[in-house]
TIGUVEX-203056 format. One record per residue (C-alpha): x, y, z; residue in one letter. Coordinates in steps of 0.02 Angstrom, whole numbers, plus 50000, padded with zeros to 5 digits. Layout:
BEGIN
XYZa;...
REM end
This chain:
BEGIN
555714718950261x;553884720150207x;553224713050059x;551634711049965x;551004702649821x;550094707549656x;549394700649501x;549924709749375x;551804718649358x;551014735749325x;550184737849490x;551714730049570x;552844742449489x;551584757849527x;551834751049746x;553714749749704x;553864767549650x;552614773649795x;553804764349931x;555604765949846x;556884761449881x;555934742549840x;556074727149758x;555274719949615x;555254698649625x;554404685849498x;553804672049604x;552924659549477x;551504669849403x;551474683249541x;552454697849579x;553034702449749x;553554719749805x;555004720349946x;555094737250011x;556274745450180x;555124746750331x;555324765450371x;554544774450518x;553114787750463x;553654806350514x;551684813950542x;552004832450473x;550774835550602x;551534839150773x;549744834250863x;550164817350959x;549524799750909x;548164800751039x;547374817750993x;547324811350803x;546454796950855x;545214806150944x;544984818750789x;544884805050691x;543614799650795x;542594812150804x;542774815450621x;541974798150578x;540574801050702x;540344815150603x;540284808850431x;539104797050527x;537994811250580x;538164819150401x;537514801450322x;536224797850462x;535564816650430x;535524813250235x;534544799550263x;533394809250371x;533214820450269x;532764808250119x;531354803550245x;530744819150268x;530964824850097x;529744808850054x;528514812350191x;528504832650114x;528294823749958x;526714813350011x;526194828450096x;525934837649958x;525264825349852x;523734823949995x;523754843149976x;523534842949798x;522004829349831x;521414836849985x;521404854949892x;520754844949741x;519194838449838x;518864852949936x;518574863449785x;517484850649705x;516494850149867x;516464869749881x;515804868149722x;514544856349738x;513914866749875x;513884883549805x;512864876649662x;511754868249770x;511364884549842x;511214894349696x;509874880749672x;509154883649824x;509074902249797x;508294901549612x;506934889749696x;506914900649850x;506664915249713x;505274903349597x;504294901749743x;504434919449822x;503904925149642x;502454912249616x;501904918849801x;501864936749753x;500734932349594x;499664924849715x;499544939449823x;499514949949682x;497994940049612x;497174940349777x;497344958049809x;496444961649633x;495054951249689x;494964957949846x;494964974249772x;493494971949643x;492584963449769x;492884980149894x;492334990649725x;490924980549702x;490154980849888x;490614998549885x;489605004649726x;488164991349799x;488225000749958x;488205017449898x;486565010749781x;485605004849973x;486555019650017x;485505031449919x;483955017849902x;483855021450087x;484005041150078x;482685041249950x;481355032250071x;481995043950213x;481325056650113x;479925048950054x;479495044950235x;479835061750298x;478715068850161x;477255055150195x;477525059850381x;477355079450357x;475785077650249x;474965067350384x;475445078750502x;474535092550389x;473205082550371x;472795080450558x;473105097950603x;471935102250461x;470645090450532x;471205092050730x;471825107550747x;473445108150846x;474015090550942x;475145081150998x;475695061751018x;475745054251205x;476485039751241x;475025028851339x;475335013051436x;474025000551467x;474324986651587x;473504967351577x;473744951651654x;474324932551554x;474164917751619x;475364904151544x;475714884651588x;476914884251732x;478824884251702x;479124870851843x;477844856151831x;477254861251656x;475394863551697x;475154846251782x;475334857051958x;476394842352045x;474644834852111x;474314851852174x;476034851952262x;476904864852148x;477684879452258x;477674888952099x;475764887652041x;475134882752215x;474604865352116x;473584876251996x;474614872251830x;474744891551790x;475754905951797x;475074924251793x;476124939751734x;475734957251729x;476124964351570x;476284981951527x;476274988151344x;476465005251279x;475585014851135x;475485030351066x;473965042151098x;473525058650988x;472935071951086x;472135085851014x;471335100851106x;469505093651065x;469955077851182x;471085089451287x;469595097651379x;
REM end
């Protein structure tokens, strides 16, 4: 007969009622239960060994199920850190973005100063350049009609001496007449000393000669004509 042995009587009772028909005994300050060995009918008609491999595979599973909990506590963590390096990562990224985009609006507003002050140049310039233009403009047109005015003045002069000699002449007319001479000039070789006289230019005479032919004008009238 089995027993067992408890501290107190009310837990002793509570396995006496589970395994009845049993025994209640008082031995010193402990109470042992003495219950009738009986053997276990298993409402299950699957044989000992197939229960033992289900219950097998069950704990394998509830190992599975607790080694998968875990995991996923892992993962759940790493997510966790994950997004907190998002947040950061998003957090500096759109302080750098932003740092950048107003470094270029920067850029473009000095881009945009300098573009400006460059036009006012140009713009200056191209008034100056202008009323300088204007002013060589009205000073030619003032030579312009300085210059007409002694055209005429010489064409006028011109016609009255014309006049003049046909009133004086008669009828004429202007020849041009050429008139031919000779220069003598210090030779371009030796310079004049004539190499001791051994100068193939000069001969050894220091000189040069030239014929030179200038050309004049000539008034022929029909007195000289004949």
């Amino acid at each position: 007969m089995p027993t067992k042995t408890f501290r107190f009587f009310a837990e002793a009772k509570d396995f006496a009622k589970q395994h009845a028909p049993a025994k209640v005994l008082r031995e010193g300050g402990h109470f042992v239960v003495a219950w009738e060995a009986r053997a276990e009918v298993d409402p299950d008609p699957v044989g000992d060994r197939e229960v033992k491999v289900l219950r097998e595979e069950l704990h394998a599973a509830r190992q599975d199920r607790e080694r998968l909990i875990r995991r996923n506590g892992r993962l759940q963590d790493q997510l966790n850190i994950t997004e907190q390096e998002l947040s950061a990562l998003q957090a500096t990224w759109h302080e750098d973005f932003k740092v950048q985009v107003e470094a270029t609006i920067e850029s473009c507003k000095e881009q945009k100063r300098k573009l400006k002050q460059r036009a006012e140049q140009l713009e200056s310039q191209t008034d100056q350049e202008c009323t300088r233009l204007r002013s060589e403009r009205e000073e030619a047109e003032k030579k312009k009609s300085a210059y007409q005015n002694k055209y005429k003045e010489l064409v006028e002069e011109y016609q009255f001496i014309i006049r003049s000699l046909k009133d004086r002449f008669g009828e004429f007319r202007v020849l041009d007449e050429v008139k031919e001479h000779q220069e003598r000039f210090f030779c371009s070789r030796c310079g004049g000393d004539g190499n001791d006289g051994n100068c193939p230019k000069c001969d050894g005479t220091g000189w040069e000669e030239r014929i030179v032919f200038d050309k004049s004008k000539k008034l022929e009238t029909d007195a000289n004509r004949n």
